[in-house]
N, C-alpha and C positions, 0 to 999 in steps of 0.2 A: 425394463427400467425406464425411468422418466429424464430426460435431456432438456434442456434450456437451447432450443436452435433458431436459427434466420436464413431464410430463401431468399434473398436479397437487402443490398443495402440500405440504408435508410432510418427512418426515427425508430423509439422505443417501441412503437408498435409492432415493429416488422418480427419481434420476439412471441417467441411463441412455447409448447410444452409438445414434445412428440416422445412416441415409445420409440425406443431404441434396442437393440441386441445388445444382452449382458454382457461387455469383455471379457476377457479372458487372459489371467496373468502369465505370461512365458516366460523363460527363465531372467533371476533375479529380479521379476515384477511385482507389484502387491496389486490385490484389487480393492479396494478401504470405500465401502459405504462412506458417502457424504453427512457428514450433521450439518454441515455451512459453509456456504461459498463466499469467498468476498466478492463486491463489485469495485473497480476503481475507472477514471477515466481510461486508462486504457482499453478497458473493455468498449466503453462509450466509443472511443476514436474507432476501435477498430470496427465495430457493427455498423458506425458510419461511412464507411470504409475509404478510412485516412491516414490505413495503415498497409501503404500500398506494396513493403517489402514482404509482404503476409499474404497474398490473396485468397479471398474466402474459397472452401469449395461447398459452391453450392450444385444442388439445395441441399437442406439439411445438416450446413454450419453449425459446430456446438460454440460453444464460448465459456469464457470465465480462467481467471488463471490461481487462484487461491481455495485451497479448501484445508475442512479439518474433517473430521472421520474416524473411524473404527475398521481394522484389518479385517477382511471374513476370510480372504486366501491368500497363499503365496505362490509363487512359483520356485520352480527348480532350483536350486542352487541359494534362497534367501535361505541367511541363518540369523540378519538381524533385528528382523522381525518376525512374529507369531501371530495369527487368527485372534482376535480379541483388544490387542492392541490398538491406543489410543494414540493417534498421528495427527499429524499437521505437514503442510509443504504447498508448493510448485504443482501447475498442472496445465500446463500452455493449451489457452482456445478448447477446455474442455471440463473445466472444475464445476461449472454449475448441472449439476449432474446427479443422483440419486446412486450409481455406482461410476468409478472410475478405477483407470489400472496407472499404476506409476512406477518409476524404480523404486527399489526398495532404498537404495543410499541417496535417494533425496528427500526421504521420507524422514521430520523430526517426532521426535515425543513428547506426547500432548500432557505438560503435568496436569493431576487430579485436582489441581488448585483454578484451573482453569477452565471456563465452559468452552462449549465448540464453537460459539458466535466470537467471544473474544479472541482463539484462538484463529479463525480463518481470520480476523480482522488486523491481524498483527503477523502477515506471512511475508505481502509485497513491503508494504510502511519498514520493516524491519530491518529487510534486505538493501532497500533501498535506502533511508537513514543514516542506517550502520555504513553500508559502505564509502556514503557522500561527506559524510566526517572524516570517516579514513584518508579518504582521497584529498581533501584540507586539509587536515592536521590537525583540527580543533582538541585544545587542549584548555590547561587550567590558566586564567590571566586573558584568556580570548574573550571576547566580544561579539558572537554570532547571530545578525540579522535573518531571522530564518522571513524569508516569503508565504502567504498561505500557511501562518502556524498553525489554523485550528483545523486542517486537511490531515488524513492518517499518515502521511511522512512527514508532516512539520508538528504532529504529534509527539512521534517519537524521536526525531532529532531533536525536540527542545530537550526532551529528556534526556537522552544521553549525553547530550551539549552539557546539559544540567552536572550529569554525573561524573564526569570529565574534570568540572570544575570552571565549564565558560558561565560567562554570562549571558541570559541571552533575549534579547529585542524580537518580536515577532507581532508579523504584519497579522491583519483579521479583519473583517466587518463588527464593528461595536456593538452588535448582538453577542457575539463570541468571545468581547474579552473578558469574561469573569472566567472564561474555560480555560482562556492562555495564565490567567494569574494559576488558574488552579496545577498549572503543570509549573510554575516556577518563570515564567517569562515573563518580559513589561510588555503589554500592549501598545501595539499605536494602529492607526486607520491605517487601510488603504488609500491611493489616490493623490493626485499632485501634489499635496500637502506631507506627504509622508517623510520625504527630506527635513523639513521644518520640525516635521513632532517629535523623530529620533533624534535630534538636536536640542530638541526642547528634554527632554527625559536625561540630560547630562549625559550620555552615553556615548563612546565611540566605536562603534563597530570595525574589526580586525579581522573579521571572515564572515561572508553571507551564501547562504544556499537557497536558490529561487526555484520553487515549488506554484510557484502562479502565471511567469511569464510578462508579456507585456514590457512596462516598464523597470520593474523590477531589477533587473542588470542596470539599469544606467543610474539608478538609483543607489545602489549600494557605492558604486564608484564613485558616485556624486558624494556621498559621506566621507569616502576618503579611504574605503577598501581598495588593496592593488588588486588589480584585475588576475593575476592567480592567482588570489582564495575567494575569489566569485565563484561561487560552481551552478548549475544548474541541471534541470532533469528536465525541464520541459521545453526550454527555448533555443536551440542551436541556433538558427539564424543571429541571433542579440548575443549569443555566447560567442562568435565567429564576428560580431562586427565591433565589436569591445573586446577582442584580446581575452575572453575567458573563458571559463572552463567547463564542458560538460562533465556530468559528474554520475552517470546513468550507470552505476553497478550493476552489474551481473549478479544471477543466482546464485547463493552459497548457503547451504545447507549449516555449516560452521555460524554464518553471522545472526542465522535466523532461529539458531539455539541459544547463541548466547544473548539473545533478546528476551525468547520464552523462557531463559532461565531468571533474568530480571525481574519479570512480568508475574513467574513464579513467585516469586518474594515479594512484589505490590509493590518494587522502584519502577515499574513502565507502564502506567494503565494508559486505556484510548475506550473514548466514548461510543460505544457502539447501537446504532438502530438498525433493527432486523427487520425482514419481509419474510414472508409464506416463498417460497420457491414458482408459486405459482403468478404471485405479484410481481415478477421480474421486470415489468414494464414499467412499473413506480418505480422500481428500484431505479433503474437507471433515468427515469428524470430526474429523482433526486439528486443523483449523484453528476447529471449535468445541470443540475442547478445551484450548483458550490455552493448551497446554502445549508448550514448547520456543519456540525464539528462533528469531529471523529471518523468513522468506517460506517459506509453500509456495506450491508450483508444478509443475502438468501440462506434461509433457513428452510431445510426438510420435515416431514411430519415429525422424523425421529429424531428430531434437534433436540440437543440437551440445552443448559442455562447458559 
């Protein structure tokens, strides 16, 4: 099998394509052929390695944490999946990969309504989202400034924000807002100005979740959010000096069904661009180039649509 690994830290280059030994599922495991990996900065951070609660083991680091796939085996004791079966989930530091093995109850089902690129590209976004509303409350009458709307979890927060019943303000580079109108959000810029233009748009934001960092926390306070329904996923430091809240949800196999069951129905789409499994190294400039909306994601030969 083909693996996505790095010998040391350092830029996208240091990514490479090596043969690996096929896993092997033990009890309650599945081994599910990859059709698509996502990539998100976290992958970025950690090959950079600035993800120091994690240390690589080199050489011959795999990476990737999102995939979708097709079951070939089980192991012992699954009964709730079958060989054939169409999955999605979780797969820490190892999803960009041609086979992988995972538990079987973290493993969701992949509806037919859905391709494999869409599906890896809505595993982390979903999880992550879903549970940073929860963790606010955002409901219907709210007002949510999402940071980095046109990034795959201010993707799908606008949506669910949306479906909830908030209203919802989301920052972007002005290449990207015809993508934010298209999910239901007002656009406004980036950048010192950004206080001024959500003011200007008649709006007052009642909960913000900052997906960019930076300034972003002192900003949404600066609108007049109380600093516990500021949440954040990327910046503890500025979450810790303002009194706000990190909002980094855990895997749940529960929140990231009831996403793909939305997503099923075409209330959650997210724009997706794919790579050959082999372009791994575009991949992740792109995606440390925060430029363009939606999800990247490695695609295998036997990628479906």
């Amino acid at each position: 099998m083909r693996a996505v690994v790095f010998d040391r830290y350092g830029p996208p280059e240091v990514l490479h394509i090596a043969d690996r030994p096929v896993p092997e599922p033990g009890p309650g495991e599945i081994l599910v052929r990859v059709h698509a990996a996502g990539v998100q900065p976290f992958d970025t951070a950690y090959r950079g390695g600035r993800m120091s609660w994690a240390p690589a083991d080199f050489p011959g680091q795999t990476i990737g944490q999102e995939y979708s796939g097709v079951v070939e085996r089980v192991g012992d004791g699954v009964g709730t999946v079958a060989a054939g079966d169409e999955v999605l989930g979780s797969a820490m530091f190892r999803a960009a990969a041609d086979l992988i093995v995972v538990p079987a109850g973290d493993a969701v089902a992949k509806p037919a309504t859905i391709g494999f690129p869409t599906a890896a590209a809505l595993v982390a976004a979903s999880q992550t989202a879903g549970g940073a509303l929860r963790e606010l409350a955002v409901t219907a009458g709210d007002v949510l400034l999402v940071h980095a709307g046109a990034g795959s979890v201010g993707t799908v927060a606008i949506q669910l924000a949306r479906l909830a019943g908030a209203t919802v303000v989301a920052t972007a580079r002005p290449e990207n807002h015809d993508y934010l109108r298209g999910l239901g959000a007002v656009p406004v810029a980036y950048g010192p100005g950004l206080v001024d233009a959500v003011r200007a748009a008649g709006l007052a934001p009642t909960v913000a979740l900052d997906a960019a960092g930076g300034e972003a926390i002192a900003q949404s306070i600066a609108l007049g959010v109380a600093s516990a329904r500021v949440g954040t996923i990327v910046d503890d430091r500025a979450a810790e000096e303002h009194d706000a809240r990190v909002v980094r949800a855990g895997r749940s196999p529960q929140r990231l069904a009831e996403v793909v069951a939305l997503a099923a129905e075409g209330e959650v789409v997210i724009e997706v661009r794919t790579f050959p499994l082999d372009d791994v190294v575009r991949a992740h400039e792109l995606v440390e180039s925060r430029r363009g909306p939606g999800k990247v994601v490695l695609t295998t030969v036997t990628a479906g649509s």
